[in-house]
C-alpha positions as CSV (number, residue, x, y, z in Angstrom):
1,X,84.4,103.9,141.7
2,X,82.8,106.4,139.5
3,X,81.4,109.4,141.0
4,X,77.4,110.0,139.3
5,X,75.4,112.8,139.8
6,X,71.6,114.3,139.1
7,X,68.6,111.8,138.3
8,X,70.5,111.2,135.2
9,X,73.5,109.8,136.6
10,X,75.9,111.8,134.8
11,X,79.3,110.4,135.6
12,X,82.0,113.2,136.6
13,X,85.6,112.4,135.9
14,X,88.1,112.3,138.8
15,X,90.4,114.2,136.5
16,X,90.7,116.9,133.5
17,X,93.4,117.2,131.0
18,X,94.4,119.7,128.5
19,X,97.0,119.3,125.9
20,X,98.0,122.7,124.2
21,X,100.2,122.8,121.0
22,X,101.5,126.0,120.4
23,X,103.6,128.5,118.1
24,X,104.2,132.0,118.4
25,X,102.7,132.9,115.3
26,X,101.7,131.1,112.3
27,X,104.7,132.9,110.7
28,X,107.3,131.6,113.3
29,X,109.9,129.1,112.7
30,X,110.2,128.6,115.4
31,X,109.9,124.9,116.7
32,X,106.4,124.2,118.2
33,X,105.9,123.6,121.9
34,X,103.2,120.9,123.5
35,X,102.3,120.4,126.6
36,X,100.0,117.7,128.3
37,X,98.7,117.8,131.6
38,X,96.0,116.2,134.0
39,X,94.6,117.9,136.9
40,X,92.7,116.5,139.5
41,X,88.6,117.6,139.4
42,X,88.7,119.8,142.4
43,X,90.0,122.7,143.6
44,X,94.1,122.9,144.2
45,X,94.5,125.9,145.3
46,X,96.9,128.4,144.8
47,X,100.5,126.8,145.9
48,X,101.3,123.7,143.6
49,X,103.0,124.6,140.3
50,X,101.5,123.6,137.1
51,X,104.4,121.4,136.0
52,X,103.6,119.4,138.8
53,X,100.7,118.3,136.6
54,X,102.4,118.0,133.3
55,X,102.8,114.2,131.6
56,X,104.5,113.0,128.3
57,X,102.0,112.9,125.5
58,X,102.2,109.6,124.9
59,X,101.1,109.5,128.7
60,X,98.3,110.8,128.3
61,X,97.2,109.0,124.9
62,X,97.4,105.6,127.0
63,X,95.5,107.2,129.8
64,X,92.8,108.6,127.5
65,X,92.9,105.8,125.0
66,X,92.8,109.1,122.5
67,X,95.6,110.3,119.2
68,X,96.1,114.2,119.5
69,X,97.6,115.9,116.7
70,X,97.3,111.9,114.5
71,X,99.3,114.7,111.8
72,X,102.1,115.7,113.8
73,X,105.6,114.7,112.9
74,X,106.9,113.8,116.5
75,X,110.2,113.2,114.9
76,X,110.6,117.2,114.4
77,X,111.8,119.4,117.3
78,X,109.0,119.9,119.5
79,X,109.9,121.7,122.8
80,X,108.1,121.2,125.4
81,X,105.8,124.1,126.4
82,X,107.1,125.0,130.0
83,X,110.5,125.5,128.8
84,X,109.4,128.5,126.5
85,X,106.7,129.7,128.5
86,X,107.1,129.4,132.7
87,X,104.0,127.4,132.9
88,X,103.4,129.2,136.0
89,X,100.0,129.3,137.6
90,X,98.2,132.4,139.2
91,X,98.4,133.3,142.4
92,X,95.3,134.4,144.3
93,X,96.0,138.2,144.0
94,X,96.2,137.6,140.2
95,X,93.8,135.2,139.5
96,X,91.5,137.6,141.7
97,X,92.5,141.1,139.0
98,X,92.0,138.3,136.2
99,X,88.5,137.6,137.3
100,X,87.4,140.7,138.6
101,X,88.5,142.6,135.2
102,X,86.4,139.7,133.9
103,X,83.3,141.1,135.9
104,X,84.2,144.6,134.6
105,X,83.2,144.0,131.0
106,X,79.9,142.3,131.9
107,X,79.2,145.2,134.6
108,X,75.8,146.2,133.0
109,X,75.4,149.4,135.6
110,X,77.6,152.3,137.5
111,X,76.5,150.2,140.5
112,X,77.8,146.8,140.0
113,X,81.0,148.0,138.1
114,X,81.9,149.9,141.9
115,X,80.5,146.9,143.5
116,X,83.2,144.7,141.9
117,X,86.1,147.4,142.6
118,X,84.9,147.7,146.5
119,X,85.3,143.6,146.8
120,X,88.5,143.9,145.2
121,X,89.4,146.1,147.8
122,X,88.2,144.3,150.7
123,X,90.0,141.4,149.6
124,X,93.3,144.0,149.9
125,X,94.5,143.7,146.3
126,X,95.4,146.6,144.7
127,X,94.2,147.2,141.5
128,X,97.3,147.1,138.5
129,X,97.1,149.4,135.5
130,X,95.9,147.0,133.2
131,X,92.4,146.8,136.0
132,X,92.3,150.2,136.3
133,X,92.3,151.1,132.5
134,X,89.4,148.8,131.7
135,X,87.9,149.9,134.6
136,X,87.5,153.8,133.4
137,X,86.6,152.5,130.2
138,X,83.6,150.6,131.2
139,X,82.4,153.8,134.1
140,X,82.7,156.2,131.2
141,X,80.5,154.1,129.4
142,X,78.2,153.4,131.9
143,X,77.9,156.9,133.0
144,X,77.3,158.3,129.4
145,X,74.7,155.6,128.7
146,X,72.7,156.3,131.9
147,X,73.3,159.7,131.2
148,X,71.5,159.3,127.7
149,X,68.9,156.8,129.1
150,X,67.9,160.1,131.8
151,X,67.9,162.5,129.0
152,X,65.5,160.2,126.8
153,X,63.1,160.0,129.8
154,X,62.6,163.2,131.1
155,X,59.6,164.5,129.5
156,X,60.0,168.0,127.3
């Protein structure tokens, strides 16, 4: 059964995949690493890991009726991707830094840049170096340009 939605009927897959071919650098001679995988179109959560979602290639291709990469030689050495990476998925503590550091650089006021560092600190995650340092970038620059937007209205 295929799941539709809006007076359109827009049909929404049960699943997503991504298939991510990858090399250091372009310099590298290193062999390349792929990696194919299909997740299910809702929320998992935080505690299965992502090679529990990983497939063979040629997998996926069936499944998809699709060719990726019709130019690859698959006779080279291709590793596969979470044997040089960990292929590891956030946890919630991280994937909450990655997305509130996210909300830093679109913070358009002094206001909603504490805002997002008070929720992170309700939800009990401390904030890492890397959160912290974007952070005072962004107030500095907030402050200065409200600073300069109160000196430009104040009448002489």
């Amino acid at each position: 059964m295929v799941v539709v939605i809006g007076e359109d009927n827009v049909a929404v897959p049960s699943h997503l995949y991504k298939v991510i071919l990858a090399r250091r650098s372009p310099e590298s001679t290193e062999p390349l690493a792929l990696g194919a995988f299909v997740v299910p179109n809702e929320a998992i959560g935080f505690q299965p890991q992502l090679t529990e979602f990983q497939v063979s290639l040629q997998d996926l291709e069936k499944l998809s009726g699709l060719v990726f990469f019709p130019r690859l030689d698959r006779s080279s050495d291709i590793r596969n991707i979470c044997s040089v990476d960990t292929c590891k998925l956030l946890d919630f503590q991280e994937f909450t830094l990655y997305l509130s550091t996210r909300k830093i650089e679109g913070a358009r006021s002094v206001l909603r840049l504490e805002k997002v560092m008070e929720n992170l600190k309700n939800a009990g995650i401390e904030p890492d170096n890397y959160f912290m340092s974007r952070y005072e970038k962004k107030l500095k620059e907030l402050k200065a340009k409200e600073q300069s937007g109160t000196q430009t209205g104040k009448p002489s």
